[in-house]
N, C-alpha and C positions, 0 to 999 in steps of 0.2 A: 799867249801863254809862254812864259819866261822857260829856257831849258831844263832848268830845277824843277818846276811845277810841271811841265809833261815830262820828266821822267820819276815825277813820284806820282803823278796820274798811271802812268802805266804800270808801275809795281805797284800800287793799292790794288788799281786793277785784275794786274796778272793774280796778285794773294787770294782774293775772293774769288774768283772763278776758278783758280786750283783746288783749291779748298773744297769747295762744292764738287766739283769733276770728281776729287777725288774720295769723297764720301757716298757719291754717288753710285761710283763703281764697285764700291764694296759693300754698299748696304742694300740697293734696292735690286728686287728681282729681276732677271732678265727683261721678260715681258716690260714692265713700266718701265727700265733705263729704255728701252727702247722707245717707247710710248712718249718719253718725255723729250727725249732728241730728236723728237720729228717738230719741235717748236722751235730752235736753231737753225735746222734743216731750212725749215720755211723763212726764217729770216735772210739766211744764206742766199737762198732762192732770191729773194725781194733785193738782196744788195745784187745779184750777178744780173738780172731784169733792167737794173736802172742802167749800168752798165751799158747795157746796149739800146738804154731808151724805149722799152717796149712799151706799149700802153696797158693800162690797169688790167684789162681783163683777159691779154696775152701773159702779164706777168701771174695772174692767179692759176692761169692753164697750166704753164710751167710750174709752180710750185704745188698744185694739184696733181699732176703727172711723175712730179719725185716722190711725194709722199705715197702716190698707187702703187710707185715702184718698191717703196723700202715698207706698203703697208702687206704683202703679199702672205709673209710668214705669220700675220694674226690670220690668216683664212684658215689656217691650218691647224686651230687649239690643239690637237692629239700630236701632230710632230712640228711644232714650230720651231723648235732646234733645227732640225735635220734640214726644212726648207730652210731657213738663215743659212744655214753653212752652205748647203748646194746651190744658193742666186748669190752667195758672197763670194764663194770659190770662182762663178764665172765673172760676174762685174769686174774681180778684182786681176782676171784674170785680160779682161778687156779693157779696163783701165790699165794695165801695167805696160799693154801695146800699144795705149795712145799715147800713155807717158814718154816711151822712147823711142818710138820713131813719129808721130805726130808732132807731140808739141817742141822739139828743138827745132825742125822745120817751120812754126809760127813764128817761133823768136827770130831764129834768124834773119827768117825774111820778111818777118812783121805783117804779114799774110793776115786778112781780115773777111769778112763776109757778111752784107749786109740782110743775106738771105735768113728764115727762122732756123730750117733744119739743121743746118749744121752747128747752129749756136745753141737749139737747143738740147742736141746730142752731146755737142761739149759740155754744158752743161750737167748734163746729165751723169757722165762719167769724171765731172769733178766732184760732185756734195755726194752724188746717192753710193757708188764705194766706200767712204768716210762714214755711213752710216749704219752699213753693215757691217765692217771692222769692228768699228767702236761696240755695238752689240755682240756681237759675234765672239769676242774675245773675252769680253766682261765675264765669262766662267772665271778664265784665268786671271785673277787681276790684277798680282804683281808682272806677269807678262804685258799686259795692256800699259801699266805704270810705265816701267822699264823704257818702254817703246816713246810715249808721249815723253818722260822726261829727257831723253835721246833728244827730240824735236826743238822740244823747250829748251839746251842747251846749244844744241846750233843756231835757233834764234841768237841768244843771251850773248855768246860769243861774237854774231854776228854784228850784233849792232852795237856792244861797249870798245871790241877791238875793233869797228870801222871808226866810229865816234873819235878816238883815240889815236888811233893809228892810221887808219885808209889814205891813204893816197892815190893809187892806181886805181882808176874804174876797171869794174869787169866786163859793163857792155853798157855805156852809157848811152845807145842810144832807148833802149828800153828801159833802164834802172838807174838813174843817175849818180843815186844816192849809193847804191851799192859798191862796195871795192874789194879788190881782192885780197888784204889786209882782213878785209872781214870775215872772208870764206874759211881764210887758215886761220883766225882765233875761231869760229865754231866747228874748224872740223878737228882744232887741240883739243878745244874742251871736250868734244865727244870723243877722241880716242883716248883722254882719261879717263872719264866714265866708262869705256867700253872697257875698258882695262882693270878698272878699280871696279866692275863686275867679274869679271874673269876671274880675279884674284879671291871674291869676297864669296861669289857664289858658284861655285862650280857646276853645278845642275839648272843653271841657266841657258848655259851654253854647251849641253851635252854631246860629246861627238864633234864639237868645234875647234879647232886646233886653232893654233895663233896666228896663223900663215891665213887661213880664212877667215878667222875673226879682223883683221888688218881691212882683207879686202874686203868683206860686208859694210866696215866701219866706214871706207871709201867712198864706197859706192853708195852708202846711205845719206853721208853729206852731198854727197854730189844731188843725190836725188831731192833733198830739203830745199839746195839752192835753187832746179829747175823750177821748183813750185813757187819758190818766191819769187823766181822771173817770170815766169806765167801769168803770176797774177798782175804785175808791174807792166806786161805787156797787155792784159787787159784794159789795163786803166790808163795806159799810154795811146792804146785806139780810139778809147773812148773820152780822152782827152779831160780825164777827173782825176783828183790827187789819194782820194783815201775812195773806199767801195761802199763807207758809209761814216757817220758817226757816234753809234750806239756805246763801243765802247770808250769811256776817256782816257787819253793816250795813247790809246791805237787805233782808233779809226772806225773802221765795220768788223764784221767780225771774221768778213771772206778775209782780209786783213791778218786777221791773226790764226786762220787757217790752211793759209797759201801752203806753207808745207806739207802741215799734215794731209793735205787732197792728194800731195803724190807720195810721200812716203808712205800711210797706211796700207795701200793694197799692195806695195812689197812688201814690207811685213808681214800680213795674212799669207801671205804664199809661204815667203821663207822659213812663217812658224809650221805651217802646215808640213814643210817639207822635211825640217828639221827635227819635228814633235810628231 
């Protein structure tokens, strides 16, 4: 595929699945957006399974065991709210400790294990946080927007100003592709959106001054890049180029979810803390 054709593969792509994601969160009930994202969830599952080469019926255990995790709040018809919020407040809360002092320590020292446990606890606190957010939030759904188009923007910058620009790797031995030309065009483009929210909506960011809107904005980009290493050093141990091929243009879909796996449960926290 000629570079014109996979980069209009990948925006036909990106159109239709925004499109939808974003119809999704504003028209269907709680209950069923959830109901329907456990069918990703499991594909996710299926791309992180091959990953490490497990065999069929280890990889169905694993993605039978995310979905018991993220199926917990249907037991609960009378407060399914209330559980959602109280197993997303903790996942997101033990996800946000793997995220920073766990996995910089993988990257760095490219650390692996052929053992199940620990890969499928990793596992586990990549896709099933991402699934509680994503529900959890969908009340608010220009807040959920906000956040994914934040993502979608540090991607966007990431890969026109590498394309473009990159020269300097940022850690080629996990991400070859990656530069840090790329880092600083998505973390421009997100401190103009974070900016050109500030300015446009003021009750987005209530109680947020610009001194700590600056540093969120920072530290947000920072947290999109670790996810897109993460998954890079995934596929670097397991010695494969893309997590799958489902989507055209982009690869699998763990692929096009690298970031969101580590930025969404700060988010859940920070909304929590701020709101």
């Amino acid at each position: 595929m000629t570079n014109y054709s996979a980069l209009r593969a990948r925006i036909v792509t990106s159109a239709i699945l925004i499109s939808i994601l974003v119809l999704a969160i504003f028209n269907l009930p709680q209950w069923l957006w959830g109901l329907i994202l456990l069918v990703p969830l499991a594909m996710i599952g299926l791309e992180y399974s091959r990953l490490f080469r497990w065999s069929q019926r280890d990889s169905v255990i694993f993605i039978l065991l995310c979905s018991a995790i993220c199926g917990l709040p249907f037991f609960f018809i009378g407060q399914f709210e209330a559980v959602l919020n109280s197993v997303a407040t903790f996942m997101c809360w033990v996800a946000v400790l793997f995220w920073m002092f766990l996995v910089p320590v993988l990257i760095r020292y490219r650390l692996s294990s052929s053992h199940h446990v620990p890969n499928v606890l990793m596992g586990i606190l990549l896709i099933v946080p991402v699934w509680y957010v994503l529900v959890s939030l969908q009340p608010q759904p220009y807040g959920l927007i906000y956040v994914l188009v934040g993502i979608w923007l540090v991607d966007i910058g990431g890969y026109f100003f590498g394309k473009s620009l990159g020269k300097t790797k940022l850690l080629p031995s996990v991400s070859p592709g990656k530069t840090i030309e790329g880092v600083l065009g998505g973390l421009f483009l997100l401190i103009l959106y974070a900016l050109a929210l500030r300015l446009s909506y003021a009750d987005v960011f209530v109680g947020l001054n610009w001194g700590l809107l600056l540093v969120l904005t920072l530290f947000f980009a920072m947290i999109c890049v670790v996810g897109d290493l993460f998954e890079s050093y995934l596929k670097r141990v397991s010695g494969v180029k893309d997590s799958g091929g489902v989507l055209p243009g982009h690869g699998g879909i763990l692929d096009r979810v690298d970031s969101m796996t580590a930025l969404l449960p700060f988010s859940f926290l920070v909304s929590k803390l701020l709101y």
